[in-house]
N, C-alpha and C positions, 0 to 999 in steps of 0.2 A: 433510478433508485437513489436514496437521500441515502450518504455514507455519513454515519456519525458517531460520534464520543462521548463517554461516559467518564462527568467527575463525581468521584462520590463509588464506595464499591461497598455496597450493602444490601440487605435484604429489599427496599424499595426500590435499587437501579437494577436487582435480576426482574424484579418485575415488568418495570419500564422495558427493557430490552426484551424480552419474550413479548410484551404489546407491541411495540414496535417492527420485529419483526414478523409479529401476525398478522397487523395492517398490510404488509406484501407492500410495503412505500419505503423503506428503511434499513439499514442495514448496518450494523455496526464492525466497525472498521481501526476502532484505537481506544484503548484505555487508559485513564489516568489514576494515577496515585501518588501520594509522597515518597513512598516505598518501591521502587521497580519490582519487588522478588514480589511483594503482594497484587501490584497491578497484572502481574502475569499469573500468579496464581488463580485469583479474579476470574481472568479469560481463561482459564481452561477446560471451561465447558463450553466454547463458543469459538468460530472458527474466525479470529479475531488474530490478526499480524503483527499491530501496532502497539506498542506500550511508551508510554511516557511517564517519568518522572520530573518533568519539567512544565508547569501550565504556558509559560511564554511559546516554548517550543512546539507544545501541539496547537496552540491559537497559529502560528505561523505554519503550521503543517499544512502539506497543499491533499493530505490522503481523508480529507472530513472535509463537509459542507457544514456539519450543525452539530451541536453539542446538547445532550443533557446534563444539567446541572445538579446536583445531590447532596451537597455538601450542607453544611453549618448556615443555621440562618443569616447568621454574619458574617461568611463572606460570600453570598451571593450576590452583591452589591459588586465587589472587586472583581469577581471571576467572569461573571456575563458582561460586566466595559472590556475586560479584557481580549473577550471570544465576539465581540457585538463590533468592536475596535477595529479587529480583524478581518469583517466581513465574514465572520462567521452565524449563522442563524442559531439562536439561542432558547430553550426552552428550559425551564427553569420552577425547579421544585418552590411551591409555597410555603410561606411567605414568599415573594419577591424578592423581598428586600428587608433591612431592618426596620424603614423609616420611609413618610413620602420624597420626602427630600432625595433620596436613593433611589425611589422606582424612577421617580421627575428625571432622577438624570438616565437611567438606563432606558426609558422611554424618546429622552431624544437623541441620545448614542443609536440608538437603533433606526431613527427614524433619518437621522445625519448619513450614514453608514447604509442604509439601505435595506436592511435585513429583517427580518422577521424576531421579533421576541416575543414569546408566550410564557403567561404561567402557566404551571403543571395544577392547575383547579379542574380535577376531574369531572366532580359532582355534575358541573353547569353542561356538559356534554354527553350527560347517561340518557339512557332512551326513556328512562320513565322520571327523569327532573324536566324532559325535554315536553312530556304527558303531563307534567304537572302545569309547567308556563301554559299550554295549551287548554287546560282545565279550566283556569283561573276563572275565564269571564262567565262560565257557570252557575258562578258561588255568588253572582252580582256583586254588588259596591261593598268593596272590603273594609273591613272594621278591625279588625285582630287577627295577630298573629303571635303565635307561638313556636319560637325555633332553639329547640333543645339536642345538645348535644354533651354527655358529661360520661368521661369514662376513667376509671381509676389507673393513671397508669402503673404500667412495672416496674420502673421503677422510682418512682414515689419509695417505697423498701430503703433503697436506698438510702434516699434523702435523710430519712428517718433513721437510718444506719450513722448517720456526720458523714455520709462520702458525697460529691459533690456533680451529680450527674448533670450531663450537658441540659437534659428538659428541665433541671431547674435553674440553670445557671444563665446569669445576665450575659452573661461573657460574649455566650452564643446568642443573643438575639432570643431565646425562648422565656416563653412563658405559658400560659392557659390559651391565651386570646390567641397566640401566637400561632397556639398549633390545635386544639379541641374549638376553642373559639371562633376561630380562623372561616372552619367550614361554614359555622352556623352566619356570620358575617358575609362573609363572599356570598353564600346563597340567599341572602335575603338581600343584596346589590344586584345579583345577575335576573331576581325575580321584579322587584321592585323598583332597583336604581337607587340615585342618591336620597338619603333621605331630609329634614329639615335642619332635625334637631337631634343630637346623642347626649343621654345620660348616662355615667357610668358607676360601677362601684365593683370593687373587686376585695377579697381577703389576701394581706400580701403574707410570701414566707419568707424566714429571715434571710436569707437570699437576694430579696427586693425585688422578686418576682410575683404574681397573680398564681394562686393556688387554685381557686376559682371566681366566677364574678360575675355579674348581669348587667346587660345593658339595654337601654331601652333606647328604641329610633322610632322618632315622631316624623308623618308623612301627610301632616297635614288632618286628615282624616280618618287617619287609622295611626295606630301603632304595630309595632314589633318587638317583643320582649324578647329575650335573648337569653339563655341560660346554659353557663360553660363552667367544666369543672374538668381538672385533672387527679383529685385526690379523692372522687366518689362516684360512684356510678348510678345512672337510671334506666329507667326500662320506659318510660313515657316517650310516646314519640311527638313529632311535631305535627302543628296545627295551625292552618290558615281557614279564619273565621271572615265571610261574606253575610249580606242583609237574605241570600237565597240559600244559603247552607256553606259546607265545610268541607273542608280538602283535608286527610291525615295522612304522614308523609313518615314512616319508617325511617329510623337510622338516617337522616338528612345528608350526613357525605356520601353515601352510597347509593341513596333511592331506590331501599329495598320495596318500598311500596308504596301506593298512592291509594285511596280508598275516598270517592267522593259521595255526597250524603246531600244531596236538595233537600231543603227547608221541607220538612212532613211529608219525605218517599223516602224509600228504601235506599241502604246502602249502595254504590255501585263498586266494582271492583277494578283500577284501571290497569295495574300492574302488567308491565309486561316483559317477558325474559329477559334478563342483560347476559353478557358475557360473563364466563367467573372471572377474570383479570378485567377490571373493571377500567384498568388503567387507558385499554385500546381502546378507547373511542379520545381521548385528549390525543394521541397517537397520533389516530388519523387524521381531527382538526390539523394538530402543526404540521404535519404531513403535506395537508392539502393548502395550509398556507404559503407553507415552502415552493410548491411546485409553482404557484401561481405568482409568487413571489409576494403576497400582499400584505405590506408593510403593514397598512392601516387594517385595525381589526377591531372587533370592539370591546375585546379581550382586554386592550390596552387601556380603554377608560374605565371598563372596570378594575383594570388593576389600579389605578390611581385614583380612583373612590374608596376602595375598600382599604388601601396604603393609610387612603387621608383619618379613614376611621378609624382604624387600627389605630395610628399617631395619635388621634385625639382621646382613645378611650385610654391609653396608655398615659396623659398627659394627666385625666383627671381622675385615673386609680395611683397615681404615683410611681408607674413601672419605667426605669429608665435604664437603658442600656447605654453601654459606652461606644456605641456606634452614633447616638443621636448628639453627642459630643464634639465628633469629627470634624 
């Protein structure tokens, strides 16, 4: 049983922690906070001993093999060296990192140190994105693609109030791409790989953050168009165009569904059940990396492809955090 910690105490780590311990591989064992009266409040629906208010102190705690990470997209950079440092195995909410230069280093602290680091990229681990990679050669030689994903957040209100929420604020490493975008990016790396060429264009808000924006990645022989947005919503889902027919792909972070269509036949239907915490299946990946111990995965080159695009669409919408400064 992998005994492990949780930074970050919010409505995404009860989720992680309930996937975690529904994989039957895991068990949580210590909680952190800046606040002690809050980290224990936290635990009190989970039979949980350990509280920290200190991150040095629980990286040195011998009561945890591996940590979830939840926090601030800027500082997941500082806090997984910290827990990777350690010799602790680290799994770690998306983005990564702020910047490649950041995953680069937390990629060979892990690899120096021996441990396991994984992003928390659910999508590339659900049973039916797993339907789709498997579809693909279906559709024959690929030509287009279409990966949408645009949702109005909650607080956007905010923003639009003068108050200064973390999803728009540079401070924190967020933005559109950062966090709506993010999906639609990593899934078209874990489907596709690197690709040749990125274009960007984003609308910034005064901020100096991406409110929403599109990108396009050229593969040589097909493209990928890219469309993310935080301040509007769509109901269109995504679409991967082949010379033999078409893949359509529900809610692309989630993979509510897969619906393929050969060139002049009938629709087919490929969807098949997921779990409602969708989160247990990235679980049981790092789960299963943990036990085996294996460092190398190939989780990690895609986190440093998607890192490098990220960086670069960010470079040429003008979005710059003050992490990429350090």
């Amino acid at each position: 049983m992998i005994r492990f910690a949780v930074v970050g105490t919010n409505w995404i780590t009860e989720r992680f922690i309930d996937a975690a311990h529904e994989s039957g591989k895991m068990r949580l064992t210590a909680i952190y906070s800046r606040k002690l009266e809050q980290a224990q409040a936290f635990g009190a629906n989970y039979p949980v001993e350990h509280f920290f208010d200190s991150l040095e102190a629980l990286a040195q705690s011998d009561v945890i093999d591996a940590v979830y990470i939840a926090s601030p997209n800027s500082l997941h950079c500082q806090q997984s060296l910290l827990f990777l440092s350690h010799k602790k195995h680290v799994i770690c909410e998306k983005p990564l990192a702020s910047n490649l230069r950041e995953v680069e280093q937390l990629v060979a602290c892990a690899r120096e140190h021996q441990v396991v680091l994984f992003e928390a990229f659910k999508s590339a681990h659900l049973p039916n994105f797993l339907i789709l990679q498997q579809a693909l050669p279906k559709i024959g030689k690929l030509r287009k693609a279409f990966i949408n994903y645009c949702q109005y957040s909650s607080r956007y209100p905010r923003y639009l109030a003068g108050e200064n929420p973390n999803t728009f604020n540079p401070h924190f490493s967020n933005s559109s791409i950062m966090d709506i975008g993010y999906y639609c990016v990593a899934s078209t790396v874990a489907l596709f790989g690197a690709p040749q060429t990125v274009l960007a264009s984003a609308t910034l808000l005064d901020t100096g953050v991406d409110a929403h924006g599109s990108v396009c990645l050229n593969y040589g022989d097909f493209d990928v168009v890219i469309s993310h947005s935080k301040v509007s919503n769509s109901d269109i889902p995504s679409e991967i165009q082949g010379e033999e027919g078409t893949l359509v792909i529900e809610k692309i972070s989630e993979a509510q569904g897969v619906v393929l269509t050969p060139r002049g036949e009938n629709s087919q239907v490929l969807t098949q059940p997921q779990h409602i915490n969708t989160m247990l299946y990235e679980a049981q990946v790092f789960a299963e990396l943990v036990e085996k111990r294996q460092v190398e995965h190939v989780g990690l080159e895609n986190s440093l492809i998607v890192a490098s695009l990220l960086t670069e669409i960010r470079r040429q919408t003008g979005v710059v955090f003050p992490a990429d400064g350090e």
